[in-house]
C-alpha positions as CSV (number, residue, x, y, z in Angstrom):
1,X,-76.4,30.1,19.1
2,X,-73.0,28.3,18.0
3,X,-71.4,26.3,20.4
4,X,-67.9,27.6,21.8
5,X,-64.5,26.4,23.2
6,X,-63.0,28.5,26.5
7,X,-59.7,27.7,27.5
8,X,-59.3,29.8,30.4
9,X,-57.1,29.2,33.4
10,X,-55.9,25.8,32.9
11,X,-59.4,24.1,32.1
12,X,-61.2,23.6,29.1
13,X,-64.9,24.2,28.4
14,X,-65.9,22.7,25.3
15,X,-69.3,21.6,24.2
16,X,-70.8,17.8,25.0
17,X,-70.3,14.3,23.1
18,X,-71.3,11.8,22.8
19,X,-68.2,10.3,23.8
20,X,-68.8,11.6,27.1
21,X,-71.8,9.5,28.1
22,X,-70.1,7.3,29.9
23,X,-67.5,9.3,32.1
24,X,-70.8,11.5,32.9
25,X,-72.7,8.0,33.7
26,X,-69.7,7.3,36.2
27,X,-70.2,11.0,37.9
28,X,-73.4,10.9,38.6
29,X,-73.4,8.0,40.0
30,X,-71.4,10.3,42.9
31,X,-73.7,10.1,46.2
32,X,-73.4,14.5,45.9
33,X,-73.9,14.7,43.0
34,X,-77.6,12.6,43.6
35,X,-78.4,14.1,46.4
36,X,-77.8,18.4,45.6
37,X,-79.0,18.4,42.0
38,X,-82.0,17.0,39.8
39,X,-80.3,14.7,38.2
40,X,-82.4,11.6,37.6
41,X,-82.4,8.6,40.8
42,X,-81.4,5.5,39.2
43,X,-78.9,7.3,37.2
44,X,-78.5,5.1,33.7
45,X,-76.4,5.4,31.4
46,X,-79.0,5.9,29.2
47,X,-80.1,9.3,31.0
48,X,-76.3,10.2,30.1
49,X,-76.2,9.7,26.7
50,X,-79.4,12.1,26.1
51,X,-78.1,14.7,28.4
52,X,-74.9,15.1,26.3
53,X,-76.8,14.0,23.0
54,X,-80.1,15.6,22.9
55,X,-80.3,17.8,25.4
56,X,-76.9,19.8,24.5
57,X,-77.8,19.9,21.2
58,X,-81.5,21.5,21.6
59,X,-79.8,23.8,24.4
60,X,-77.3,25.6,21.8
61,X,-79.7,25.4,18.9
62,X,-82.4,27.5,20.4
63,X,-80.2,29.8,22.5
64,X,-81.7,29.0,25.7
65,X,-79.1,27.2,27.2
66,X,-75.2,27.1,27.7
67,X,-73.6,23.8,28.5
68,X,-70.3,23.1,28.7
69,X,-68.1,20.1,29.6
70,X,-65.1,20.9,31.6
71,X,-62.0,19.3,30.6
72,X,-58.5,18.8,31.4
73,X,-57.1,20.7,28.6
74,X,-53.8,18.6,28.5
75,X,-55.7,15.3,28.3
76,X,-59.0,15.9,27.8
77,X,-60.3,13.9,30.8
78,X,-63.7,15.4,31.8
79,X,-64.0,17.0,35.2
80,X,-67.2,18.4,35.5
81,X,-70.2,20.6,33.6
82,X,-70.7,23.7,34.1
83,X,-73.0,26.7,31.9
84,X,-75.6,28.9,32.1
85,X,-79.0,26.4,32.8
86,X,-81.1,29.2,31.5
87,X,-80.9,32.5,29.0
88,X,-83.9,35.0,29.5
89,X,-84.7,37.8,26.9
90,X,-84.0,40.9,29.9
91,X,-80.4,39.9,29.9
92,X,-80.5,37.6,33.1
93,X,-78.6,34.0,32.8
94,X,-78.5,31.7,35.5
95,X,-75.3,28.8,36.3
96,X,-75.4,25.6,37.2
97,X,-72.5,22.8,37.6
98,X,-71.1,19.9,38.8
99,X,-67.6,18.3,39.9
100,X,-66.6,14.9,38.7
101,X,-65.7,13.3,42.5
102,X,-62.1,12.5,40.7
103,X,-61.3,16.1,40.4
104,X,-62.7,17.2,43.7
105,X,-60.2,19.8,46.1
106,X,-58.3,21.2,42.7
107,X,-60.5,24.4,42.3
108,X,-61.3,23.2,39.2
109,X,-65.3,24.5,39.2
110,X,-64.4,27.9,40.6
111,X,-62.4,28.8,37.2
112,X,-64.5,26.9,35.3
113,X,-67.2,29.1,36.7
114,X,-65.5,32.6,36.6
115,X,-64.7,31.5,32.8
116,X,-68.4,30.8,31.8
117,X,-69.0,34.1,33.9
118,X,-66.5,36.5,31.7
119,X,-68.0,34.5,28.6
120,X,-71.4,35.5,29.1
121,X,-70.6,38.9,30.1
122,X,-68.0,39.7,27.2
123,X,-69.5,37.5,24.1
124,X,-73.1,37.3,24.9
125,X,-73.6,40.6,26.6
126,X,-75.5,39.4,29.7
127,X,-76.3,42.2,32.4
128,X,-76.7,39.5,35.1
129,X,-75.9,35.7,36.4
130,X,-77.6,34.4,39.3
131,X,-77.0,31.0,41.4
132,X,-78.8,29.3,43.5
133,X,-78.4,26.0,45.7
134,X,-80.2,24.2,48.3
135,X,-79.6,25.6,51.4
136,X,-76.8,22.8,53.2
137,X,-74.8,22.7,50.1
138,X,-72.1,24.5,51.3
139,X,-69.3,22.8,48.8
140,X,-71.6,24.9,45.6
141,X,-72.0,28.2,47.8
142,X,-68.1,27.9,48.2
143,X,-67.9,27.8,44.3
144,X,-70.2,30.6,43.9
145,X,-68.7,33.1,46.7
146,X,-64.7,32.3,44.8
147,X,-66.3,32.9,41.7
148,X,-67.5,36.1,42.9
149,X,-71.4,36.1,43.4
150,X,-72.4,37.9,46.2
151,X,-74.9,35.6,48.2
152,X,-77.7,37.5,48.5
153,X,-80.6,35.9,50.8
154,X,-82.9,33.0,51.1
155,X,-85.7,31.9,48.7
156,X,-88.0,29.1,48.6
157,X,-86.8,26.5,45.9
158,X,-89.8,25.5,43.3
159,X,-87.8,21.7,42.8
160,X,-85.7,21.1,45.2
161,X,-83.7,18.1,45.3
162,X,-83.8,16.7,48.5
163,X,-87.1,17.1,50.5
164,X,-90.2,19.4,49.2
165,X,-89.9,22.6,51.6
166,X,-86.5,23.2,51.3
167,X,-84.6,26.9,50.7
168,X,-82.7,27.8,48.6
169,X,-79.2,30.0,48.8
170,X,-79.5,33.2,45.8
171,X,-76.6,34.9,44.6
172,X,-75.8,37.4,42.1
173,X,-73.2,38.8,39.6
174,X,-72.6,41.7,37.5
175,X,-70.2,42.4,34.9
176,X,-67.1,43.6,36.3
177,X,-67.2,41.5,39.3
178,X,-66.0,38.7,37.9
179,X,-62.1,37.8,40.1
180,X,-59.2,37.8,37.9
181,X,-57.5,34.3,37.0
182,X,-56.0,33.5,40.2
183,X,-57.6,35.6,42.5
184,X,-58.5,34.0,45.8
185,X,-60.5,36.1,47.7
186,X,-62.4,36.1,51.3
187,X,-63.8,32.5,50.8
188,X,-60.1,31.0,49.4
189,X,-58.4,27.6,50.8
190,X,-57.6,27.8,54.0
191,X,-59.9,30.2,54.5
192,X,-62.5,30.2,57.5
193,X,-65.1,29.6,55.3
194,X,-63.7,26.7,53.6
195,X,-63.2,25.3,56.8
196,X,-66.6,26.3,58.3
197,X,-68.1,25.0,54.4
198,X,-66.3,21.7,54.9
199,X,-67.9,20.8,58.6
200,X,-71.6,22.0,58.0
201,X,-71.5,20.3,54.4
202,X,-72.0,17.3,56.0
203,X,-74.0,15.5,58.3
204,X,-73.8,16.9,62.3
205,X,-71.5,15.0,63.8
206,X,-71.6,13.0,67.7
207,X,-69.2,14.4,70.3
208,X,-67.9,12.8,73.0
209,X,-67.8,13.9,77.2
210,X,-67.1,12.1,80.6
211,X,-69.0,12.6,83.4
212,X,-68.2,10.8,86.2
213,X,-67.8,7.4,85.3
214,X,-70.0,7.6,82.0
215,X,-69.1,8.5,78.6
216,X,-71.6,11.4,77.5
217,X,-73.4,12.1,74.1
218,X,-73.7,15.2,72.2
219,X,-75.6,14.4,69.2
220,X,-79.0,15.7,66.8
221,X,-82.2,15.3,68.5
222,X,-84.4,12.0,67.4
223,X,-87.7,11.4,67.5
224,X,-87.0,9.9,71.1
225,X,-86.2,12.5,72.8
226,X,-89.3,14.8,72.1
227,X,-91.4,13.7,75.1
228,X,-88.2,14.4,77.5
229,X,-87.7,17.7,75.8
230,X,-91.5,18.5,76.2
231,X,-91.4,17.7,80.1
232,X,-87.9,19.4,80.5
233,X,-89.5,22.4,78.8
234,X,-92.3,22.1,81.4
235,X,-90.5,21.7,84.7
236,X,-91.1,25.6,86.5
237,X,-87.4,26.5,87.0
238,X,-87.3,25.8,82.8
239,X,-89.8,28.2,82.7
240,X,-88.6,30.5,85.0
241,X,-84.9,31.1,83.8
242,X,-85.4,30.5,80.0
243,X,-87.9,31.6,77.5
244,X,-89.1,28.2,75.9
245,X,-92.9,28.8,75.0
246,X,-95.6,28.7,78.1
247,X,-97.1,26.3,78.1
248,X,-94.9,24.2,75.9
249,X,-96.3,21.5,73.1
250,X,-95.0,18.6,71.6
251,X,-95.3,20.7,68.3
252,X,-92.6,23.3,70.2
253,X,-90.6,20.5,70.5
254,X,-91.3,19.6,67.0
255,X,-90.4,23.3,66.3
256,X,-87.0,23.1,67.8
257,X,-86.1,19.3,66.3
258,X,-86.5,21.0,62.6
259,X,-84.7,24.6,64.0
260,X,-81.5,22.4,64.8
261,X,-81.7,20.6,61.6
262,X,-82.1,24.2,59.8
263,X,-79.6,26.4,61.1
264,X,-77.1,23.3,61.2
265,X,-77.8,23.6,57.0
266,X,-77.1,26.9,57.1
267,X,-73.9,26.4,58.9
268,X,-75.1,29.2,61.8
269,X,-75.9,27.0,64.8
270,X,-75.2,23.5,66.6
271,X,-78.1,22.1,68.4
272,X,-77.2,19.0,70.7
273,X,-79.3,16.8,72.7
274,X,-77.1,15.8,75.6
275,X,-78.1,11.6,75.9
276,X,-76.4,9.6,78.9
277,X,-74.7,6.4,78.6
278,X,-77.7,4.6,78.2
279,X,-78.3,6.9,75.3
280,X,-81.3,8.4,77.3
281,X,-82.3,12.2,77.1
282,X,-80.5,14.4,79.3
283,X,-80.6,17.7,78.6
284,X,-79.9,20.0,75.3
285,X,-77.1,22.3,74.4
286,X,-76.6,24.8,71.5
287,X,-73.2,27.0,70.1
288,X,-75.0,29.7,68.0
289,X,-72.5,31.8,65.7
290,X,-73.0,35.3,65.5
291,X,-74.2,36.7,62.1
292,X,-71.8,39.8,62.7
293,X,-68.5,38.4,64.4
294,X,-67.1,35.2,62.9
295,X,-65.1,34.4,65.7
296,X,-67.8,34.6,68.2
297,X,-70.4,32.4,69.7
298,X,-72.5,32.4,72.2
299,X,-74.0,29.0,74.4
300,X,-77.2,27.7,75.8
301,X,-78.6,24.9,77.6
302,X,-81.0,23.4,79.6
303,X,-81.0,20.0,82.0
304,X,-83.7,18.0,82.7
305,X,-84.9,17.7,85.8
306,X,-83.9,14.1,86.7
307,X,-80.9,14.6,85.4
308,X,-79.4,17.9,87.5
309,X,-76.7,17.9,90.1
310,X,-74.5,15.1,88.4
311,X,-72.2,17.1,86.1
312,X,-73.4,16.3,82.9
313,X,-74.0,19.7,81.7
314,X,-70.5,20.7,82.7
315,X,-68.9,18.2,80.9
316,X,-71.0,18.5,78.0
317,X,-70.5,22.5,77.9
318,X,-66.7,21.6,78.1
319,X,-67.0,19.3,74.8
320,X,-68.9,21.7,72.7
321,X,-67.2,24.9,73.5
322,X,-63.6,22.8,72.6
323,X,-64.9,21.1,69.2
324,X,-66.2,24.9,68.6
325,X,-63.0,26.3,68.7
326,X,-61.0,23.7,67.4
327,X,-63.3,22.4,64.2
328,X,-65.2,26.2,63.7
329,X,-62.3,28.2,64.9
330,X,-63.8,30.4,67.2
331,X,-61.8,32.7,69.5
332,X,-64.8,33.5,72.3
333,X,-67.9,31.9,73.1
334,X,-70.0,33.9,75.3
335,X,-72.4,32.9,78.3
336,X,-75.6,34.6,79.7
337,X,-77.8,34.1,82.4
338,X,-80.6,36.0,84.0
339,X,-79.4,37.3,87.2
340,X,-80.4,34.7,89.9
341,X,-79.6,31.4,87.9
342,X,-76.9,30.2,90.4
343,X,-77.5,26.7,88.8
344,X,-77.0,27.9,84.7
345,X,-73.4,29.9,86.5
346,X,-72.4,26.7,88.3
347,X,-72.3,25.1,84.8
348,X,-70.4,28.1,83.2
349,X,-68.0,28.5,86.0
350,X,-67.3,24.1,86.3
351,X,-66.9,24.6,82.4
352,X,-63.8,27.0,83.1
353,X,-65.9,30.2,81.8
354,X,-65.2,33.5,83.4
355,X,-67.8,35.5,84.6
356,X,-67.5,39.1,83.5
357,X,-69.9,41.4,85.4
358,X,-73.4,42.2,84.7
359,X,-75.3,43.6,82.1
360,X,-78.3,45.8,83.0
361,X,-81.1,44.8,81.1
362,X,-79.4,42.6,79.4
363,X,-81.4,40.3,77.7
364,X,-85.6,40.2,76.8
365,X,-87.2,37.8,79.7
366,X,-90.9,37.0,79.1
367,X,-91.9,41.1,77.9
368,X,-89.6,43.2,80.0
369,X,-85.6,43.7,80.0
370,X,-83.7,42.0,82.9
371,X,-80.6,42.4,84.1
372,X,-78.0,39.3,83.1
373,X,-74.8,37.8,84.3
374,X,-72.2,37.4,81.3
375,X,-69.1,35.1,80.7
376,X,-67.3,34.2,78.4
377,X,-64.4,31.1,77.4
378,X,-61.7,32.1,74.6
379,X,-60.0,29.5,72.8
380,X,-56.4,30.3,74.7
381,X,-58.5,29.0,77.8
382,X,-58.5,25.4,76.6
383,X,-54.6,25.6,75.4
């Protein structure tokens, strides 16, 4: 196959140089860029002078391969790479790329992208591109959904760049789907997506409360904290009011460490442990976002024993359901309680939630239906 130019939207996609070892050399050197791809770890400038050398080359030459170099086409400085990673025989080709950190926030990859896409579909006749990125890299599934692809599950990843079990994100796109130069789309700046993409694309943050005369910590459970989660998850008002597992293991608590960590990738949860000023255990908290309504939420928690009666879940429920409106830009974050846990209302109620009635048979308690109190706090609430 010969190599191509694309000028396409105000960036250029040309094939590799060797001049371009070392402003690739200086990309990957990008802490991302190391972490969400397969690049190699030392990255030497060595590895970037085959990879635009040898590894182009052999790419075009046998046809299995795409790769481009995407370039300012005014002055030629390199921005990123982007191509199709693999060519199959049924018609399938699969994209891959990268953003130099110095061209990050210009929407540079997105047309870069929807260029190689309309390129592939128009010149080479491809039925199908598919993409695919570790699930928590939320900048790339941004790319991807601008660029059209439709995201289309979960898979397990065969090489995965970070640690050995993780998922992958899998998207699709046909001809025809392709957006027109200067589309934006559902997933465009300023969208909710980019500003949902932009929070859980990075580590979970620590929020702040005040109870009393102590400053309260919301932040990801640690290794500490599993024996207090395990006894919490023990106490028999725990297990009366919630649903945690009977009787409840340190591998449930395990279970639930690696379930924050998961859904916080995804960007479809926020799992706190609640830790008092001396940093110690006090009590967990979670804002799940609903998979259907992406303004809504709901909230759960749990106290430990020691710990109930001083206002710390109050205050904590307070500073969660505030960063989730203000950071995720949720409009209403709903409560629910079995009927009968006056202490799990207190906290709604002390939190400024209002309590909305009842719902029969409102929620799966331990095999049957039971009747639940509901709440809710909207975002006009804490104006």
């Amino acid at each position: 196959m010969e190599p191509v130019e694309i000028i396409e939207d105000g960036v250029l996609l040309r094939p590799w140089r060797g001049t371009d070892a070392d402003a690739v050399y200086r990309a990957c050197q990008d802490p991302d860029i190391q972490y969400w791809t397969t690049v190699p770890r030392p990255y030497r400038p060595e590895h970037a002078l085959g990879f635009v050398t040898d590894m182009s080359e052999t790419a075009w030459a046998g046809g299995t391969k795409a790769p481009f170099a995407v370039c300012d086409p005014a002055t030629g400085e390199l921005l990123g790479s982007c191509g199709l990673v693999s060519i199959e025989r049924d018609g399938t080709g699969e994209v891959g790329f990268w953003t130099a950190p110095w061209a990050r926030g210009r929407g540079v990859m997105v047309r870069a992208t929807r260029a190689v896409a309309r390129w592939s579909f128009d010149t080479l006749g491809l039925r199908r591109l598919i993409w695919h990125a570790e699930v928590g890299n939320h900048a790339s599934r941004l790319v991807a959904l601008r660029a059209g692809f439709r995201i289309d599950g979960r898979l397990r990843l065969a090489n995965p760049p970070t640690r050995s079990d993780a998922d992958g994100w899998i998207g699709s796109l046909l001809p025809g789907e392709v957006p027109a130069p200067g589309a934006t789309g559902p997933a465009g700046p300023g969208t909710l997506a980019t500003r949902r993409a932009a929070v859980f694309g990075r580590p979970q943050p620590t929020l702040f409360a005040t109870a009393g005369a102590g400053e309260l910590r919301l932040r990801p459970m640690e290794e500490q904290d599993l024996d207090a989660v395990v006894d919490t998850c023990r106490d028999p008002e725990s297990i009366r009011w919630t649903t945690v597992p009977d009787p409840y293991e340190r591998a449930d608590a395990q279970g639930f460490q690696v379930y924050g960590q998961d859904t916080w990738a995804r960007g479809e949860a926020a799992c706190f442990v609640v830790a008092d000023p001396d940093d110690t255990y006090v009590g967990t908290i979670a804002l799940r976002l609903s998979p259907t309504d992406a303004l809504l939420a709901d909230v759960g928690f749990m106290t430990a024993p020691a710990a109930r009666g001083r206002g710390y879940m109050p205050a904590a429920l307070v500073a969660l359901s505030t960063w989730g409106c203000a950071t995720l830009g949720l409009a209403r974050i709903e409560w629910k309680a079995n009927v009968g846990n006056t202490a799990s209302r207190r906290v709604a109620e002390k939190a400024g939630f209002t309590i909305e009635g009842t719902a029969r048979g409102g929620v799966q308690h331990r095999g049957e239906r039971v009747d639940a109190w509901v709440g809710a706090l909207l975002a006009r609430d804490l104006v």
